[in-house]
N, C-alpha and C positions, 0 to 999 in steps of 0.2 A: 543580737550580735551574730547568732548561727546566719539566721535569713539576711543582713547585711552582705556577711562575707560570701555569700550563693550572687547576689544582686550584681549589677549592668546599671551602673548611676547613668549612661552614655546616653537609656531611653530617655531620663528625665532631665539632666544636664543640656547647656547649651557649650560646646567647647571653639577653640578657635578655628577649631577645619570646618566649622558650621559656618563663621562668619566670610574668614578670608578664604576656605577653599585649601588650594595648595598654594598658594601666595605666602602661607603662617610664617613657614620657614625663614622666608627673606628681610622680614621682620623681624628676628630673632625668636620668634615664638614657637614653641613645642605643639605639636598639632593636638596633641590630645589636655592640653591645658584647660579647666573649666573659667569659662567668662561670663556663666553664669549659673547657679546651681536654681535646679527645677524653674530652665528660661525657658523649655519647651512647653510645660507646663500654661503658659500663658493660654494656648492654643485650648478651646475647651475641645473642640471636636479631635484631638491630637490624642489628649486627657480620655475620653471615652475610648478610643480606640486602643491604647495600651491597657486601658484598665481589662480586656480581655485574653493578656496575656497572664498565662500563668504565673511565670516571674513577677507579673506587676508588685505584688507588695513587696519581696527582697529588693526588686530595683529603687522602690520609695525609701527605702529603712537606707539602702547603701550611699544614695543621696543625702540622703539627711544625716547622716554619720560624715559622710566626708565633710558636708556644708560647717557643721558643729566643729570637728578635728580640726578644720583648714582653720575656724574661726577661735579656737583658743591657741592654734597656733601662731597666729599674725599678732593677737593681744598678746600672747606671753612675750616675744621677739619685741612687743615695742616696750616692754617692762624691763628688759633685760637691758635693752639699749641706753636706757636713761643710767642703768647703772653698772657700763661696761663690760656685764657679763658675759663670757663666751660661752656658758653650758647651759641649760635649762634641764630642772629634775623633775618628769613628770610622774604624780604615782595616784592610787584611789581606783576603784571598783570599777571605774568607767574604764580603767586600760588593763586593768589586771586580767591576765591570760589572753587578753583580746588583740592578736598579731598585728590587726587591720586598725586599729586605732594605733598603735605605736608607726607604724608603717606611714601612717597621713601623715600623724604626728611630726616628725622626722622629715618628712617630704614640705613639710609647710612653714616648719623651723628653719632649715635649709634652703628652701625660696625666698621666702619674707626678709631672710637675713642676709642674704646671696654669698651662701655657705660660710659666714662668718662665724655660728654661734651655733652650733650643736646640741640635738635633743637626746636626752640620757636618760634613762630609765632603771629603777633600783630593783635586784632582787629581793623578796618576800617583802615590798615595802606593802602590804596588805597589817605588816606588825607595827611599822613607823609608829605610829598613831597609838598605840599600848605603850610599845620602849614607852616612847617620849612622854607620855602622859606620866608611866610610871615613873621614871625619872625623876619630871618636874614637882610631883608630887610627894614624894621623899623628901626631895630637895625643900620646899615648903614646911613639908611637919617639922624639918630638923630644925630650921629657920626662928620656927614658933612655939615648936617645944626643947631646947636643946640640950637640957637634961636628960632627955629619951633621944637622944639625936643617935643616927645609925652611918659610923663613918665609912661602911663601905660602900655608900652613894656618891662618894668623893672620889673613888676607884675609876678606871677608864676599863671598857671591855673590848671586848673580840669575840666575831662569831668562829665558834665550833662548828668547823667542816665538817667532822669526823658524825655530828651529830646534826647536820643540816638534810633539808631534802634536794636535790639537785634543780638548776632552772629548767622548768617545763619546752616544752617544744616551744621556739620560738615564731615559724611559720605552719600552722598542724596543715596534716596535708587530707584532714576531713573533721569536721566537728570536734570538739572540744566531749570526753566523754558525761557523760549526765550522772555518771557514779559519784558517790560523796566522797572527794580526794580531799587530803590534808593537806598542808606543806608545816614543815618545822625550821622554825630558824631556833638552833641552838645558839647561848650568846654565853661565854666565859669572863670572869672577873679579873682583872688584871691585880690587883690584889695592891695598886698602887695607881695615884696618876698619872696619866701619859702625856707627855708635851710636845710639839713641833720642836727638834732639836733649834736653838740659838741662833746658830752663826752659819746657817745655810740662808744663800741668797734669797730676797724676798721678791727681785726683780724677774728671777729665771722659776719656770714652773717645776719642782722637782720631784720625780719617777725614780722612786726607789730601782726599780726593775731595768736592767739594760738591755734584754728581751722581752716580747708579750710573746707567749706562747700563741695568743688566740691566732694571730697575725702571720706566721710563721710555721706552718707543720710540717717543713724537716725538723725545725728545732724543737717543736711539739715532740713529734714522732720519737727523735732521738731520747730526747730527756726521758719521756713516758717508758720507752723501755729500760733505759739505766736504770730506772728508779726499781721496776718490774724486776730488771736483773741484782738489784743491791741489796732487794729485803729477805734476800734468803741469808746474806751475811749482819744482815740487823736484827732477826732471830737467835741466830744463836749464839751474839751479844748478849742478847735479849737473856733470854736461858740461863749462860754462864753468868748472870749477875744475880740470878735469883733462883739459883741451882738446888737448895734447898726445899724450896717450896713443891707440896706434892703438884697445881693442877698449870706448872710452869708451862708447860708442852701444849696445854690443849689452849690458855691465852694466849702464846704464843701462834699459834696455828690459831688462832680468830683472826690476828693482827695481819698476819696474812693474807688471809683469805676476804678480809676487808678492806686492807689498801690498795689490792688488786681487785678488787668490784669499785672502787674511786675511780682507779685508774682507766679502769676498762670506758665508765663514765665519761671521763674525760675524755680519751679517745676518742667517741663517736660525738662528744657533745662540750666541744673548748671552753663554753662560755657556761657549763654547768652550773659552776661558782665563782661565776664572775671572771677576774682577771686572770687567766691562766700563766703562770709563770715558773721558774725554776724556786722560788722563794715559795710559791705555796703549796707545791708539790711537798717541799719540806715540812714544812710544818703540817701538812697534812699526814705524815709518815709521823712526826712526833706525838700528835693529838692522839694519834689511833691507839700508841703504843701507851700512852695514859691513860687513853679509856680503859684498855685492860691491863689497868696496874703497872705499868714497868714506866716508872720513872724515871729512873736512869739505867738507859740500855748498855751504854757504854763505863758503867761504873767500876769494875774489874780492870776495863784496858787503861781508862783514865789512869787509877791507880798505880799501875806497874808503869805505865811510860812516866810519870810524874817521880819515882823513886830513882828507876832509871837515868831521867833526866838530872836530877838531885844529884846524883854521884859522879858527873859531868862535869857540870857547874862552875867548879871552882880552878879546875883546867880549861875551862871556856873562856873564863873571866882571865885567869893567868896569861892566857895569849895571848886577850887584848892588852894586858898592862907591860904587854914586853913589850910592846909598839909605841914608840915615844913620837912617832911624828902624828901630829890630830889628824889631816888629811886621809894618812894609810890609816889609822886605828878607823874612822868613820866609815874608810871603804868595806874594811873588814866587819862591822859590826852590820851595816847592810846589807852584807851578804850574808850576814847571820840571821838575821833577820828574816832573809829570804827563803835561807837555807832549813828554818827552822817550820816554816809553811809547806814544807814540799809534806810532813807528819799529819794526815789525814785521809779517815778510813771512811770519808763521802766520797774516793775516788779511787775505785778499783783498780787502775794501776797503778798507785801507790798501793792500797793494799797487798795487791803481790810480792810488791819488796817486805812489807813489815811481816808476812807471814812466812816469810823464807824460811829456813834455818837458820841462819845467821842473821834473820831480820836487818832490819834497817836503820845505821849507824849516823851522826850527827855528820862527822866526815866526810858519807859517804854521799848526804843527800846533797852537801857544799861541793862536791866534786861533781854532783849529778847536774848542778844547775847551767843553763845556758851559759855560752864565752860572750860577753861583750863582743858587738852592739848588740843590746839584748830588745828582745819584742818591741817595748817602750822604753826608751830607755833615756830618762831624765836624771840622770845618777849625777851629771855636772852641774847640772842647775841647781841640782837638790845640795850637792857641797858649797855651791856657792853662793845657795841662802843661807845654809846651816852657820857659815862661818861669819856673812856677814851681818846677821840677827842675832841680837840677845834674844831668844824666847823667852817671856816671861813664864808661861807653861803650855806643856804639850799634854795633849790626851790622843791617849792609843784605845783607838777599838780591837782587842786583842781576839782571836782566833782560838786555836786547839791547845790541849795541855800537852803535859811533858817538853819534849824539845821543841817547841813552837814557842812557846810562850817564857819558858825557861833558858832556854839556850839563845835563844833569837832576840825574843823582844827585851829582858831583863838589860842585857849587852848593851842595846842600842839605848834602854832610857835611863841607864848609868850614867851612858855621855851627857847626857842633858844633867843628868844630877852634879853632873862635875863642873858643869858649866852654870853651876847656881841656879838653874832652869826647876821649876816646880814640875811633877810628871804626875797624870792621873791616869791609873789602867782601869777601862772599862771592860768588864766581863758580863758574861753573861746572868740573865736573872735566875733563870731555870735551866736544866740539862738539855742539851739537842747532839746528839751523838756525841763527839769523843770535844767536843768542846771546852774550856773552862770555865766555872762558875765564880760568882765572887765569892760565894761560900768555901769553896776548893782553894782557891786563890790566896783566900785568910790563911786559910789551915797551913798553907805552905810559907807565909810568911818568916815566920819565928822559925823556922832551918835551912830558909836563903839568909836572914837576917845573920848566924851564926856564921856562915861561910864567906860574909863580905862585910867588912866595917862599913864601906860607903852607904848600899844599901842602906846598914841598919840605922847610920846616922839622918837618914833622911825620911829613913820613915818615923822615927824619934822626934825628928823636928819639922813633919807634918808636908815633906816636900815630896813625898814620893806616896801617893792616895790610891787604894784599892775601893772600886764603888763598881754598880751593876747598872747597864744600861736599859734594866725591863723587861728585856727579850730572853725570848728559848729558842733560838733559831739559829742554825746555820749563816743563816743571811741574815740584814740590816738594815731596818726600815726606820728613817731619822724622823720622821711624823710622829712615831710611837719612842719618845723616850724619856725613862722614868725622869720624871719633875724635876727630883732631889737632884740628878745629874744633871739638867739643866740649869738652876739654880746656881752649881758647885760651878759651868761653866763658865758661868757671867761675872763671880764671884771673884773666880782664880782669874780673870782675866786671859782666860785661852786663847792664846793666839797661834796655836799652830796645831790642826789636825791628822792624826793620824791612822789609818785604813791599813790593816793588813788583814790577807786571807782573800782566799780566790771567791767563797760565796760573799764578803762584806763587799769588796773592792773589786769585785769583776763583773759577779752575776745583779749584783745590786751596787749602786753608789759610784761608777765608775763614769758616769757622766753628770756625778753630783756636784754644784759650786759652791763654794764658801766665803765669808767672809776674811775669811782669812786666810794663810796660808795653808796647804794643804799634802800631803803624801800618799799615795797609795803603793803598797807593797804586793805581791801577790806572785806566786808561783804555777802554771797551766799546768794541771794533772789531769785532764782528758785528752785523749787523741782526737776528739771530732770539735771540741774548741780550739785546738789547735790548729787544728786544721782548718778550722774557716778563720782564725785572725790569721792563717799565714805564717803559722808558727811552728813546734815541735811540741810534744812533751818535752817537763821540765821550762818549755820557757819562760821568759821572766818578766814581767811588767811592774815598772821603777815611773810611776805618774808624780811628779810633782806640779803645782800651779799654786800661783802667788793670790795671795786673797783678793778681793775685792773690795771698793769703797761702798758698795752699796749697803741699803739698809740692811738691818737687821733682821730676824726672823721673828715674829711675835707668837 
């Protein structure tokens, strides 16, 4: 492959400036196109004369690599064809690290198919072949012995960033080194299985991510530093949750000094780990922060904003029940809704307000939000599906604790409870900064229960459902979500989705279609997202769209 990629296939090829000249063009033909691989060759006395060039054997080897590439390229492209596919995944020893093989590759897929159908190549898929074996081979014994059967082969995984080795040079700009280099793909257990969420369209292809970073390096750049500038305040989160502990400081200072060698990664090399995105920057700051122990960084603030928000509550709920007209009560609860998203400390100017002295109050965030007409602003549409739909049940992908989730969303899925409407809150499966868990979520149950009959009666008679949808994340990724909540959705008959929170519903999911009706709520607490939608801090995006008939998601 070294001597390949040194090699000039142009001695041994015959191309079309050979044939036509400079005429190629006018034909629509690229001058340096091969129309025939080793056609010069024919010539013997041609043959003895190059063979006294030095490059002759890299020129043979680059010849015959291309002839080979071009030639699994045009087979694969007619295989693909017969069964509509748009992507082809190439992987195995022949491409692994080898630039010049993915490069044909790519170039022969894209011609054969006249740019229809894309060649795609997997990181460390040099492991494919173990995963998969091992897999399938658990999968087997359990089969055949199932009294030793081992249920966490029924688990869905994810790889560990935090424990992977980054993608290698994609074009090297000299030999491939001859040292004996590793790579590690770390892969984590999801401790459950994961489904393609339901009731997302099956017709429209869906991209969690409403950015690719790789694609983009302002938006790279920006994010990379945010993130560079935020983990000094996820520290010593981090810390105050496990203040006790003597060797707090010096994991802490790993987590650091690790997610900033990621980051730095990234920077020079987008496609390190594949898709570069605002969602896996995240979760790459979460992994780090459980490699060295801190599982819930934000467990101390969780807490006080949640007791806080507790003693709200029922002055919250008081407001809406003095509102006897449904129209103003729903506007009011929307913007509670809203108001209650602005409560998160993934976005440094909201944390300035919360760490004020007089931190940051429920009223104050409702006063801080945009004036109608807001960024997006679908708030008539959405009152005027609300009123003229029975929902049979809505599920809310909820966001952060205390007043996010309490003051905001509680409000709005009351209305639904009042309207004989089933409501299921999906929270999070694991911790990811000041988020809520369904664990959390329970706990809080039985002292929302106490302070509102409605509440308690529906969750008594199974109309108002606390469940987790799999994730640890800021953001939302519908491909990966626990089973049981897929199940619970088809079940309950969910016909109306709903998205709150700037990473579920902006950074992710914001050009996601459904089956059914749908909401996205979300609040802009950066100044450089605001400013490229056009917008301010505080502004507001109110996304409604009515479902769709198409199929279902399988």
């Amino acid at each position: 492959m070294r001597m390949a990629e040194e090699g000039d296939h142009r001695s041994m090829d015959i191309l079309v400036s050979d044939i036509y000249g400079g005429r190629a063009h006018k034909l629509g033909l690229p001058n340096d196109l091969i129309a025939g691989s080793f056609g010069k060759c024919a010539d013997a006395e041609y043959v003895e004369a190059v063979k006294k060039n030095s490059h002759y054997r890299s020129d043979v080897l680059r010849s015959l690599l291309l002839m080979i590439s071009n030639s699994i390229g045009q087979i694969a492209v007619l295989y693909a064809s017969t069964l509509n596919a748009n992507r082809i995944y190439f992987g195995g020893y022949f491409i692994r690290n080898h630039p010049i093989v993915m490069r044909t590759m790519t170039f022969a897929v894209n011609f054969w198919s006249q740019g229809e159908i894309q060649a795609q190549f997997l990181r460390h898929e040099g492991y494919t072949s173990a995963v998969g074996a091992f897999l399938k081979g658990v999968e087997m014994f359990s089969d055949s012995h199932p009294e030793e059967a081992d249920p966490s082969y029924m688990c869905s995984w994810k790889e560990h960033y935090a424990g992977s080795t980054a993608l290698g040079r994609f074009v090297p700009t000299a030999p491939l080194s001859s040292s004996f280099n590793v790579g590690v793909l770390e892969m984590e257990c999801c401790e459950m299985n994961l489904s393609m969420f339901p009731l997302l369209r099956s017709d429209i292809v869906y991209r969690p991510d409403t950015v690719s970073l790789n694609h983009d390096p302002e938006a790279r750049e920006y994010w990379i530093c945010c993130m560079e500038g935020s983990i000094e305040k996820t520290i010593v989160k981090a810390v105050e949750s496990q203040s006790n502990c003597a060797d707090v400081r010096q994991r802490a200072e790993n987590v650091r000094r690790k997610y900033l060698e990621h980051l730095k990664i990234l920077r020079e090399k987008p496609f390190a780990y594949g898709c570069c995105n605002v969602r896996n920057l995240l979760d790459l700051r979460e992994q780090i922060l459980n490699q060295f122990l801190f599982d819930d960084a934000f467990l101390n603030q969780k807490r006080f904003e949640n007791e806080r928000a507790m003693e709200e509550l029922s002055a919250v709920l008081k407001e809406v029940d003095a509102i006897s007209n449904e129209r103003d009560r729903q506007i009011l609860v929307i913007k509670g809704l809203l108001a209650g998203n602005v409560f998160d400390w993934g976005a440094k100017e909201v944390v300035k307000l919360m760490e004020d002295n007089d931190g940051l109050t429920f009223k104050m965030a409702t006063a801080a939000l945009q004036k109608r007409p807001w960024l997006v602003d679908d708030l008539d549409v959405w009152l005027e599906a609300y009123f003229s739909n029975d929902y049979r049940c809505a599920l809310i992908f909820v966001d952060n604790s205390g007043a996010d989730v309490l003051l905001g969303v509680l409000p709005f899925a009351r209305e639904f409870i009042r309207r004989h409407s089933k409501v299921i809150i999906a929270c999070n499966w694991s911790p990811a900064l000041n988020d809520i868990t369904e664990h959390e979520m329970e706990a809080l149950m039985d002292g929302i229960c106490e302070k509102d009959e409605t509440i308690k009666n529906a969750v008594l008679e199974g109309r108002l459902i606390v469940c987790n949808s799999g994730q640890g994340s800021p953001c939302l990724d519908l491909r990966r979500i626990n089973s049981s909540l897929c199940e619970l959705v088809v079940s309950e008959g969910v016909d109306l989705v709903v998205i709150e929170g700037m990473g579920r519903a902006i950074h992710t999911n914001f050009d996601a279609h459904f089956t059914c009706d749908s909401l996205k709520a979300a609040v802009i607490k950066t100044k450089w997202l605001a400013d490229r939608l056009g917008g301010s801090v505080f502004s507001v995006v109110c996304k409604f769209e009515h479902g769709s008939r198409g199929t279902v998601s399988s």
